[in-house]
C-alpha atoms as one frame of an Amber mdcrd trajectory, in Angstrom:
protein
  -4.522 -16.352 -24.085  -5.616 -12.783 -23.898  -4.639 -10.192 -21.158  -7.674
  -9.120 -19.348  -8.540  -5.387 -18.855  -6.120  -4.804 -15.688  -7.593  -2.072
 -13.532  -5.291  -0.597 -10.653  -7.654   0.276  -8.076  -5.316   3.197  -6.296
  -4.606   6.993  -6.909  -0.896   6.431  -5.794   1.577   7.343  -8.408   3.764
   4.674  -5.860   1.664   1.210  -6.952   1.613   2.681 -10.468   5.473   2.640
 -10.733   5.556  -0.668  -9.260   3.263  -2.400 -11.359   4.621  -0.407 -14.077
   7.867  -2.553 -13.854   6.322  -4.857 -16.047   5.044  -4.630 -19.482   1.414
  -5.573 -18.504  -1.198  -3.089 -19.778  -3.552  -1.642 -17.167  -5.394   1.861
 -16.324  -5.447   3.500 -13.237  -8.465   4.531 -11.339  -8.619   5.543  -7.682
 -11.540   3.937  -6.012 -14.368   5.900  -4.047 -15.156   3.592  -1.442 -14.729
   5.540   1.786 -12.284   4.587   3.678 -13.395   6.382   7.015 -16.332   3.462
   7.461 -14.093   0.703   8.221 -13.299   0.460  11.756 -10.162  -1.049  13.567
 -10.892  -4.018  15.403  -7.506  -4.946  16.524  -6.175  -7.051  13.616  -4.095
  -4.873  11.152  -3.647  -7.536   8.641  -7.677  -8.333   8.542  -8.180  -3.768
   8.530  -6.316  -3.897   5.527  -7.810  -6.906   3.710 -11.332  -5.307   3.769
 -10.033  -1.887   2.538  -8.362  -3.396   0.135 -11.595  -5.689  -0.850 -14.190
  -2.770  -0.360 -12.085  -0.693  -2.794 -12.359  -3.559  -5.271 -15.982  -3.798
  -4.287 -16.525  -0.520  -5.168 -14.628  -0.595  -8.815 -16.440  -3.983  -9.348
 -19.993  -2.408  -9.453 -18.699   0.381 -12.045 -16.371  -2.200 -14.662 -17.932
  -5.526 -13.952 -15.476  -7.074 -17.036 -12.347  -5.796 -15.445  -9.662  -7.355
 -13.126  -9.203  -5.091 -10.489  -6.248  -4.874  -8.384  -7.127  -2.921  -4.843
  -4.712  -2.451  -2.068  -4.142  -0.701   1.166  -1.286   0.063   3.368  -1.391
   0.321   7.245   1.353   1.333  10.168   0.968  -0.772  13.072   2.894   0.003
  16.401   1.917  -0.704  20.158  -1.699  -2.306  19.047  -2.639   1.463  17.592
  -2.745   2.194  13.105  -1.355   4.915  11.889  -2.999   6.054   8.520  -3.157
   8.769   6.523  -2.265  11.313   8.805  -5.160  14.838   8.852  -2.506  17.503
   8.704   1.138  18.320   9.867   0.163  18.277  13.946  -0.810  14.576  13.306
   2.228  13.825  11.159   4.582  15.150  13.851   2.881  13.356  16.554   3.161
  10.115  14.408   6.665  10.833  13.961   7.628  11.026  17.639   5.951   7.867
  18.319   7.763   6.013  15.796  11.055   7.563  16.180  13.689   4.840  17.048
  10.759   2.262  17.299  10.370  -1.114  15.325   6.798  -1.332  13.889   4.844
  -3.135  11.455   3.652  -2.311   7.922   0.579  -4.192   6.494  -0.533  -4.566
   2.893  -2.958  -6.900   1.325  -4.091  -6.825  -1.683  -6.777  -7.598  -3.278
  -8.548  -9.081  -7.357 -11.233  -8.407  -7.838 -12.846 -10.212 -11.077 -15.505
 -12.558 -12.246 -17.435 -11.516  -9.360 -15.142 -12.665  -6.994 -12.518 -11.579
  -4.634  -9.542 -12.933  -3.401  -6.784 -11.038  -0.990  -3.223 -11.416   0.318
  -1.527  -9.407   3.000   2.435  -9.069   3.972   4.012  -7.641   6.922   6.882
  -5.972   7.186   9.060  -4.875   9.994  10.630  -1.654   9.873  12.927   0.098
  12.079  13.286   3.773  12.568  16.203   5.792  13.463  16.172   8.256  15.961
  14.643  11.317  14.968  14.800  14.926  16.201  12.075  17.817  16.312  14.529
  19.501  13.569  14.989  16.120  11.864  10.398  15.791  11.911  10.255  19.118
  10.754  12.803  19.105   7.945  11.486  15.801   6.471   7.353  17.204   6.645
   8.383  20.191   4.720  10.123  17.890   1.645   7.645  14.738   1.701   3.514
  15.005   1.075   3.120  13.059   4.568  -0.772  13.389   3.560  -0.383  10.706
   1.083   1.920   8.457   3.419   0.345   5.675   5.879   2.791   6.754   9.313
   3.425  10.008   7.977   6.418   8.884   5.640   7.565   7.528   2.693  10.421
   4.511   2.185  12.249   6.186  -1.370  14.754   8.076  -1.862  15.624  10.775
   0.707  12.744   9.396   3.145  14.812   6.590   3.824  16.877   8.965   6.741
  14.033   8.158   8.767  14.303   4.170   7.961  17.327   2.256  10.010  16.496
  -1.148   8.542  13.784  -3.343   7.179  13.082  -6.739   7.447  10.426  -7.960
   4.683   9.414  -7.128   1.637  10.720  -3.127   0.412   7.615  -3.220  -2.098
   4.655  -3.965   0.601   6.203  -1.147   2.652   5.421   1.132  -0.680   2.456
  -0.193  -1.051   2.125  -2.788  -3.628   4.113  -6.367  -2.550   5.320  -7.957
  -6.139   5.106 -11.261  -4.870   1.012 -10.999  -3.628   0.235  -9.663  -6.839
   2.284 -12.083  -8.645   0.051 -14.630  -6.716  -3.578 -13.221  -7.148  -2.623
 -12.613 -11.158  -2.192 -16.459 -11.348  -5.894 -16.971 -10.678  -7.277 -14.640
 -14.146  -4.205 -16.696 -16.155  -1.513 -13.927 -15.941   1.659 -14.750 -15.188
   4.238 -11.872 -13.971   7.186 -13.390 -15.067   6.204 -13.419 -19.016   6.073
  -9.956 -18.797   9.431  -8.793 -16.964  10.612  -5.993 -18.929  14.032  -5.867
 -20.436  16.851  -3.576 -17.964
């Protein structure tokens, strides 16, 4: 059976390494669906699942042959999202709320194909250490917190800011292996024939 045209709906270089882990051919194109019109209604698992479908929506229109993979990551603490944050002021203020706080991280993701749509979300917990004004300021200066739903970012050195997670590592990057391992199943892909060799 052939392998569809895979589109990754997402301009992070983040879901691209992920998906990249296996040998499964796909382009990447950000979508232009803005994100801005989508209000929070309380529910961060059901904000995310129609960002992630919009974006689809919006790739849909433009490569109607394609299966599209969408996603999109929230931060969830004390019934409030945090995003992408504006600019550093917001990024520090983020920060300081979710210093030494447990909080949730919601993904779903969402194919697009055949002129339907079908979603997944995860949650994970994370915990965050402790973090000083010197700690905030050091870690904005080395990370592009512009990019990062809460203002930070899970690899490598960002992980001073992480104490422990509970969940899924790969939905707190962005792109949970396991949803899209589900969601392929449904165009006739399946992830595991296409593990890459170590």
């Amino acid at each position: 059976m052939a392998i569809p045209q895979i589109i990754l709906g997402s301009g992070s270089p983040a879901r691209a390494q992920i998906l990249g882990f296996f040998s499964l051919p796909f382009k990447q194109i950000a979508s232009d669906f803005d994100e801005d019109t989508v209000d929070f209604e309380g529910d961060p698992a059901a904000y995310a699942e129609r960002l992630a479908k919009e974006k689809g929506s919006a790739l849909a229109k433009l490569h109607p042959e394609a299966v599209i993979l969408t996603a999109d990551t929230t931060v969830y603490f004390d019934g409030i999202i945090y995003n992408k944050p504006k600019d550093r002021e917001e990024a520090q203020s983020f920060l300081r709320i979710l210093s030494g706080n447990p909080h949730a991280v919601y993904t779903a993701v969402a194919l697009s194909a055949r002129g339907k749509c079908y979603v997944k979300s995860e949650k994970t917990l994370v915990f965050f250490n402790e973090l000083t004004e010197e700690q905030i300021g050091a870690y904005l200066d080395r990370i592009k917190f512009t990019e990062k739903a809460g203002s930070y970012c899970v690899k490598e050195g960002g992980n001073l800011v992480v104490k422990k997670i509970d969940g899924c590592y790969y939905n707190v990057m962005g792109l949970p292996i396991n949803s899209c391992k589900e969601l392929l199943k449904i165009v006739g892909v399946d992830l595991w024939k296409h593990l890459k060799v170590l």
